[in-house]
N, C-alpha and C positions, 0 to 999 in steps of 0.2 A: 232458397226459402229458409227464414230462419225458425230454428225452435227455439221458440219464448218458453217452453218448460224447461230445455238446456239453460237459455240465457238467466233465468232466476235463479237457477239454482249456486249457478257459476259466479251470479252479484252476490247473492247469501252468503256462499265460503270466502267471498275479498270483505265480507263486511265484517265476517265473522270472525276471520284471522288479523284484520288490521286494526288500530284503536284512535288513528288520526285521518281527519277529514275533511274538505273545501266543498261546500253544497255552493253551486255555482249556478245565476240565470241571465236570460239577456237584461240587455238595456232597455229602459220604457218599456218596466215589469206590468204584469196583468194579473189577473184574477189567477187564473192558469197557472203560471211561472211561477207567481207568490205564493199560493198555496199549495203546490207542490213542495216547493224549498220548504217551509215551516212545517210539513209534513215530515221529510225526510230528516229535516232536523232533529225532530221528537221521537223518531224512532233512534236513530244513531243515541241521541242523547240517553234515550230512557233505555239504551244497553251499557250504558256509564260509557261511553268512549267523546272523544274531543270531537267535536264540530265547528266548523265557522261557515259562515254565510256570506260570499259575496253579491254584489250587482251595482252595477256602476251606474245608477241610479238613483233619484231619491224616488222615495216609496210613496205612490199615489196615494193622497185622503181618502179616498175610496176602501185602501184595504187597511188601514191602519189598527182596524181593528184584530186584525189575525194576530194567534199569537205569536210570540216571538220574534215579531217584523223589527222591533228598537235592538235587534243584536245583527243585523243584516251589517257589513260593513262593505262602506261602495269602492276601496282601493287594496290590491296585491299589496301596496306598501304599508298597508296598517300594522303596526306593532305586532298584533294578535295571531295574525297572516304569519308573520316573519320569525315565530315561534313555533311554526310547523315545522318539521324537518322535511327531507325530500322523501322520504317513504309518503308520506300521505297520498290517500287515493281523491279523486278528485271525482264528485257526481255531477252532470253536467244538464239541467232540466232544461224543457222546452225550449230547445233552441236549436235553429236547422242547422246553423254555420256557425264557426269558430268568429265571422264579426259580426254575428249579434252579441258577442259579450262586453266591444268596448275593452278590453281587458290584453296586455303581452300577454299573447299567447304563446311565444316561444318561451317565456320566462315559466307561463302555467306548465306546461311540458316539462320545463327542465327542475319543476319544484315537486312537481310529482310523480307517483311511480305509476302510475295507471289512471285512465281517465274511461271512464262511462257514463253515455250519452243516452238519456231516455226522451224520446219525444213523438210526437203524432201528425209532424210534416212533412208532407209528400217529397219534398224537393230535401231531405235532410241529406247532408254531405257524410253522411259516415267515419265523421273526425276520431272517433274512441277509439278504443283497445276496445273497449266491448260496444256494442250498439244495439238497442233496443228499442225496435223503429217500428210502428204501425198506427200508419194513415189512418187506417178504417177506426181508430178509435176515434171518440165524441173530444177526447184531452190529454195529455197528459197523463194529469191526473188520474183518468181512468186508467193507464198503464200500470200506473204508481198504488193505486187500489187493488188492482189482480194480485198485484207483487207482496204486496203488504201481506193481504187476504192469504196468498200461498206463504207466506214463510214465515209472518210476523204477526197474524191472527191474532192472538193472546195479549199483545201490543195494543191494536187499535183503542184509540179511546177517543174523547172529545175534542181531544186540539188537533187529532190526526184526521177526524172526521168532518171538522170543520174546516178544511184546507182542501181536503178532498170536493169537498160539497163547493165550496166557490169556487175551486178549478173548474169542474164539471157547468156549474150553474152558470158562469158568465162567457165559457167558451160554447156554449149550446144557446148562447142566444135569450140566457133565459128561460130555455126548454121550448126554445120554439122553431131554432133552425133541425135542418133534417138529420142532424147527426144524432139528434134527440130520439135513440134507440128502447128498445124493449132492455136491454141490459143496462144503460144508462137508470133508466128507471127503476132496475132491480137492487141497481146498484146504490141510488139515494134514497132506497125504501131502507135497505141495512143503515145506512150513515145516520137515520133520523133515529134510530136505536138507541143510539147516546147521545141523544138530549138537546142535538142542535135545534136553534128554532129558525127556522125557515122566514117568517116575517122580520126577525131583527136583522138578519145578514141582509135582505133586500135593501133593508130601509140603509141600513151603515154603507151600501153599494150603491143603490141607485136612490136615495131620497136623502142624500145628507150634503149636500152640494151649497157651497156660500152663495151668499145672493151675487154675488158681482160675475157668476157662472152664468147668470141670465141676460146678463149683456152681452157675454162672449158669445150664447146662441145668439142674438139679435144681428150679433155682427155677422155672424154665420148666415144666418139666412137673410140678411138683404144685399148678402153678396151671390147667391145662388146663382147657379144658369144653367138654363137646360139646352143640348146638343140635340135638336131632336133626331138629324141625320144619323146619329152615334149613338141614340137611346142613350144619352149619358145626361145625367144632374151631378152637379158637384159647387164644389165653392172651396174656400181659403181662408185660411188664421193666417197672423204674421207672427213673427218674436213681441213684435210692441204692442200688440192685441193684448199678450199676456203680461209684457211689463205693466203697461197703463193698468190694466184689471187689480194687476199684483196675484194674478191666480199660476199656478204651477201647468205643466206643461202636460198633467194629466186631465186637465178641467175640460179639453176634448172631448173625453172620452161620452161616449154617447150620442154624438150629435152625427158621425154618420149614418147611424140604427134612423136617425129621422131624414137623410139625404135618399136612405132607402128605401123609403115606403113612396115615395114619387113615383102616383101609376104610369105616366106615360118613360119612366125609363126602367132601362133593364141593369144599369149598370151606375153607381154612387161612387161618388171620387171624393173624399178630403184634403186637400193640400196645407200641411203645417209646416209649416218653419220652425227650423232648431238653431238656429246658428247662422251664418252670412254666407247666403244662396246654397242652403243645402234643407232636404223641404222630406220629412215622412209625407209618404201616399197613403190613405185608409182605402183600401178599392172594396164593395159589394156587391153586389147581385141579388136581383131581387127575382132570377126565374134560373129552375134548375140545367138549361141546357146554355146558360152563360158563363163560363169557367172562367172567373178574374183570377184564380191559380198562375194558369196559364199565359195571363196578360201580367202579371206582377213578375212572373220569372223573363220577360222580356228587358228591364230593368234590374236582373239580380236580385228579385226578392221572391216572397212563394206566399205560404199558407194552404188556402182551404177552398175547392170550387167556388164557394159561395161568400167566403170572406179572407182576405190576401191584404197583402202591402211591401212597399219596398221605401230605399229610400237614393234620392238623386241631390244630385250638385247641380246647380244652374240658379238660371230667376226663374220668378213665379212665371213668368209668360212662356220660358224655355219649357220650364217643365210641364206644365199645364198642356203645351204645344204636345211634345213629345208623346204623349198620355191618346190623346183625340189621335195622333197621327197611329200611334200603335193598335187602335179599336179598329176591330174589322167584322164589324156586322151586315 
């Protein structure tokens, strides 16, 4: 059992001794992952010490508003990168496994002196020197809020608060899945202290979408099917869905929250394409005693009882196949 008052205290003296830093998150970044990092950044920064920001990623229109997002750089080989010496300590956000970074990882080891891994996934591999792991949190983020609050109090301010707030807000659903705690709550009743406004973040997150995102659902939903034997609905993007559109590979985002309010299932699939027969799963659940966790780590990937994902190599038929074959309701 770990003590997370030991492990803060143990981050605080490496952040407070070292002065160079790699704030590090997965690929096909999220609310969560993003504001985390742009957190972490503005505390390191605003102690005058070096930071850079990787993800191998371009950064969703969705978050583009957070601060600091145009310094994120998505390669180890960047210039910037390659100015760090090998002291640097390396923070490692929301992410269960060394391949959700996309990133040589052997090279990340051998450029820095210590690596610490914070995140709130069950299935996390415990890659760090340090680890700071608890499921039972709503985010991250909320990891990354205790931490702060215990050591960096006097810190907090707008840009840190507002990282915090869309971690929190887009990994709870909203405020509507059940990890949407009495402390979650206490926790964005402090954030809203400095000045964030809660209706602009919605809108720059969930109402700021091009219109050519509206044909991408269209395609989404009249390719739907529902399993009834499997209480599964689900359906498929391809790569040319998003060439033709010209929208980025984050314009998804959202449309399994609507695969899952289909009352006759229990269980929401999205199959996207990234690349030539290799496909992200978005898996959900729409009733608390169907654990897609569980079903997503059958495939190497994990998450959260009620919302998980993994990713496979194959065709859409293989993998789709795979998916109904592994349900076992």
């Amino acid at each position: 059992m770990q003590d997370i008052g030991l492990l803060f205290n143990k981050v605080f003296k490496i952040i407070q001794d070292n002065d160079k830093f790699l704030i590090i998150t997965h690929d096909f970044p999220d609310g969560d992952s993003l504001g985390c990092q742009v957190a972490v950044f503005e505390i390191i920064s605003g102690l005058g010490k070096k930071a850079l920001m990787v993800c191998n990623s371009d950064i969703p229109y969705q978050y583009k508003f957070l601060p600091h997002v145009e310094k994120i750089i998505k390669s180890l080989d960047d210039t910037e990168v390659n100015r760090l010496d090998k002291n640097c300590i390396c923070i490692c956000l929301d992410s269960a496994d060394e391949n959700r970074f996309k990133l040589d990882v052997e090279r990340l080891k051998h450029r820095c002196s210590l690596i610490i891994n914070i995140d709130h996934h069950l299935g996390n591999t415990r890659y760090g020197d340090i680890n700071i792991i608890n499921s039972k949190k709503s985010a991250t983020a909320e990891i990354l809020y205790e931490f702060i609050y215990s050591k960096y109090k006097d810190l907090l301010n707008y840009n840190i608060a507002l990282g915090i707030y869309t971690g929190i807000l887009t990994d709870t659903g909203r405020f509507q899945y059940e990890n949407t705690t009495s402390s979650v709550h206490l926790i964005i009743s402090h954030l809203l202290e400095f000045g964030i406004d809660p209706p602009e973040i919605f809108s720059f997150i969930y109402e700021n979408e091009p219109l050519n995102r509206f044909k991408l659902l269209e395609i989404a939903l009249k390719r739907t099917r529902v399993l009834n034997s499997k209480k599964l609905v689900y359906s498929y993007l391809l790569t040319k869905d998003f060439e033709k559109l010209k929208l980025p590979f984050s314009a998804h985002d959202g449309i399994i929250e609507l695969l899952r309010s289909a009352s006759k299932a229990k269980i929401s699939a999205l199959f996207k394409q990234f690349g030539k027969d290799n496909f992200k799963v978005s898996l959900r659940s729409s009733v608390s005693d169907c654990n897609v966790a569980e079903l997503a780590s059958k495939f190497g990937g994990g998450g959260h009882k009620r919302a998980s994902a993994y990713s496979q190599k194959g065709s859409l038929k293989e993998v789709i196949s795979n998916l109904i074959n592994a349900i076992d309701i």
